[in-house]
N, C-alpha and C positions, 0 to 999 in steps of 0.2 A: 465894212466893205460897201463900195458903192457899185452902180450902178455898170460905169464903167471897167472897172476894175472886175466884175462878174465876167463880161460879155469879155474881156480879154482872156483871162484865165480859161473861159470854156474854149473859144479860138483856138487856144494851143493845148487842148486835149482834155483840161483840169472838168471832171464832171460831180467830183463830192464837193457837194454845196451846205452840208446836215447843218443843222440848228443854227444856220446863219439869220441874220434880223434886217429883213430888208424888208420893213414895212412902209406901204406907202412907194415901194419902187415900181418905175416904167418899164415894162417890157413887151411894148405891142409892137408883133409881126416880128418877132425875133425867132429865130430856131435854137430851142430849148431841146432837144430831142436826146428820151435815157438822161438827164440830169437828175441827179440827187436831192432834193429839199428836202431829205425827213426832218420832221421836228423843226423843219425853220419858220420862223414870223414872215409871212408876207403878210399881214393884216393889210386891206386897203390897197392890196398889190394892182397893177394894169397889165393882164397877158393877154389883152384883147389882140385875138386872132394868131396868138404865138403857137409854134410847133412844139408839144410839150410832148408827143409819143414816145409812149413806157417811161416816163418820168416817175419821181418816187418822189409822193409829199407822204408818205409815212404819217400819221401825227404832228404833221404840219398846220398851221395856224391862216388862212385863207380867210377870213370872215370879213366880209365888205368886200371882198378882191371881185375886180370885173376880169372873167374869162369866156367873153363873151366870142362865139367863131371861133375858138381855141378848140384846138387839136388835141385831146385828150386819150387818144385808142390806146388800149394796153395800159392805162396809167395806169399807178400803185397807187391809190389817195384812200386808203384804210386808216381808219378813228379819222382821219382827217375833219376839221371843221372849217365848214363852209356856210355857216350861218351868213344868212343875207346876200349871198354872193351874188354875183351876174354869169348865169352860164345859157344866156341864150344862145341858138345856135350852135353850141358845141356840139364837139364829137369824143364822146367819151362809148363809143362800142368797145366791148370787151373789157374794162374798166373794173379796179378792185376798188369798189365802195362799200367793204363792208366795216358796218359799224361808222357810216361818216356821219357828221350833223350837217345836214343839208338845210335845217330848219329856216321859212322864209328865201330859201335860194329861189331866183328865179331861172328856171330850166326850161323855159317857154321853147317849144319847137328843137329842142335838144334832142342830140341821136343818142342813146341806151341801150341800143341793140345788143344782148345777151350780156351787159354790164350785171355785176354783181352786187345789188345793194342791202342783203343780207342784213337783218337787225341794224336798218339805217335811221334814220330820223329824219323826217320831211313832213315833219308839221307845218302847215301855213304853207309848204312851198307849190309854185306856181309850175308845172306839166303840163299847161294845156299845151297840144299839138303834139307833145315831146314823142317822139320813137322809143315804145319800152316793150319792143317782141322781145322775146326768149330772157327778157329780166329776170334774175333771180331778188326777188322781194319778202322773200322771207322773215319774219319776223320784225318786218320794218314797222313802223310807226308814220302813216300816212293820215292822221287826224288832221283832219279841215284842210289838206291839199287840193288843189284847184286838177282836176283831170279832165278838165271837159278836153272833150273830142283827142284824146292819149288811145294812142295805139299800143294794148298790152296783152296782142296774141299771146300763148303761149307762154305767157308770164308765169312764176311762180311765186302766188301771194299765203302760202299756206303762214297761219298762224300770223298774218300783217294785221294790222290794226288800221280801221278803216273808219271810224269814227266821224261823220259829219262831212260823209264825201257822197256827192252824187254822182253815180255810174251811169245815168240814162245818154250821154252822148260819149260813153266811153267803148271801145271796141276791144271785149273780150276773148272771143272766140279762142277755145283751147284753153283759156290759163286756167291754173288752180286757182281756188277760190281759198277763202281763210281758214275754212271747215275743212278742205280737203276735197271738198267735190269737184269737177271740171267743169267750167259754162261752156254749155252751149247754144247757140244763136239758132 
């Protein structure tokens, strides 16, 4: 399947796209919105600034993909892997991230708002500025993540792994802490 052959088939209604292999495919500023990718290969994919709301990458394959400005609300991208990705600027609020590999993504100034990253993996990846109120961050793995100046009111980090992160220009106020205590400012 290519490219074209996508963007026609969604046109006339076709929204199951599962374990298709369109890596390395262009999709910026397209409307993707509620389309299916689970388990497909976009490795290397371009949805810079696409309309992907409540989309389903299920265990979908994303790693190197730029979704950068892309409209993420409501998406399904659970086990998904997004090692190395581009998601600056995104809007992934409300968002099923649990269990993705975010490892290395860059999420710089990314909106998270009440996103669910539950046992996620975001090792090495870059938060600074990102919106993470009302996150659920449970059991994630946040070793050597960059969060300078990350807004994570209200966040829930119980049992996260924080290993080699410094919180001094990060803005806690309200979230659970790893132990279970709540910061407060």
């Amino acid at each position: 399947m290519n490219t074209e052959e996508l963007l026609r088939q969604y046109q006339v209604g076709v929204r199951n796209f599962q374990r298709v292999d369109l890596a390395r495919v262009i999709l910026r500023n397209t409307n993707l919105a509620k389309i299916d990718f689970s388990q497909a290969i976009l490795t290397e994919a371009d949805f810079t600034g696409a309309n992907l709301e409540e989309a389903n990458f299920y265990q979908a394959i994303l790693d190197l993909s730029n979704l950068s400005q892309a409209r993420l609300t409501r998406a399904d991208l659970r086990s998904t892997s997004l090692q190395s990705a581009l998601l600056y600027k995104a809007s992934l609020g409300k968002a099923q991230l649990q269990k993705a590999n975010l490892s290395q993504a860059i999420l710089k100034r990314t909106f998270l708002r009440d996103a669910n990253l539950s046992q996620a993996i975001l090792i090495k990846a870059n938060l600074s500025q990102a919106n993470l109120i009302g996150v659920n961050l449970t059991g994630a793995d946040l070793t050597e993540a960059n969060l300078d100046n990350t807004f994570l009111q209200e966040a829930n980090l119980f049992q996260a792994c924080l290993a080699g992160i410094d919180l001094k220009h990060t803005i806690l106020t309200g979230a659970i802490m790893p132990d279970g205590s709540v910061y407060h400012n």
